[in-house]
N, C-alpha and C positions, 0 to 999 in steps of 0.2 A: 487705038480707038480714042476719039475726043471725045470730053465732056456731055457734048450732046448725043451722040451714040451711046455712051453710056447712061444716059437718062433713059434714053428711047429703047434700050436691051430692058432694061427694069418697068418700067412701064406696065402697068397689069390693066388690058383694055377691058377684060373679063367683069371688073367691079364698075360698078353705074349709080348715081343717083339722081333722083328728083328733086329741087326741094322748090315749092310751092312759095311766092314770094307775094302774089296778090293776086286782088280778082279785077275784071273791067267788065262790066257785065256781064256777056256769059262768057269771058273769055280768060283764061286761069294764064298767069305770067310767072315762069318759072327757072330755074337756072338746070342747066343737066351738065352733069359731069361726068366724064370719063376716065377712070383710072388715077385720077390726080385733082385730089381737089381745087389747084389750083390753075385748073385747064377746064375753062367750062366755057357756055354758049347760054346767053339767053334766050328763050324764045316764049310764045302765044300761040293758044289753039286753045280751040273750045274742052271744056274737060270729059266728054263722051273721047274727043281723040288723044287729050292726054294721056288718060286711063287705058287706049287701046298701045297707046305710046309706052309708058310705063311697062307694061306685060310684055310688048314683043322685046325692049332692051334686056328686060329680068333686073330692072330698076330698083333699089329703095326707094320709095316715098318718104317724101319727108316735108310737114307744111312750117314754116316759118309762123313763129306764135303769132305776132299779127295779122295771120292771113288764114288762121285757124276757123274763125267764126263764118267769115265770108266763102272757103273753098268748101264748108263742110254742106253749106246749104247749096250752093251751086252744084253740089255733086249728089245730095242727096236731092233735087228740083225743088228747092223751095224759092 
């Protein structure tokens, strides 16, 4: 087994998070990661699908302090 197989045996896909990096109107820019914080994907979506995003993965949230004030109203509609 090479190095990378043995990355990939260990690998735990099972853990997820979110972490909430800014807002663009209504639209929440985020990083998600799987199993390895160093293995992630940025992406956008409005935070109604974030939030349905979040739940179906079984995700932490997590908002990056800068982007606390802006995601908190965006999600609460103000």
């Amino acid at each position: 087994m090479d190095m990378a197989e043995a990355e990939a045996a260990t690998l735990n896909t099972a853990t997820r998070w979110i972490r909430v990096t800014g807002v663009r109107g209504r639209f929440v820019l985020f990083e998600f990661t799987l199993g390895d914080p160093d293995l992630m994907v940025e992406m956008i979506m409005p935070v109604d699908a974030l939030l349905e995003f979040c739940d179906a993965q079984h995700a932490v949230l997590d908002v990056a302090d800068g982007a606390v004030g802006a995601f908190t109203a965006l999600a609460h509609g103000q």
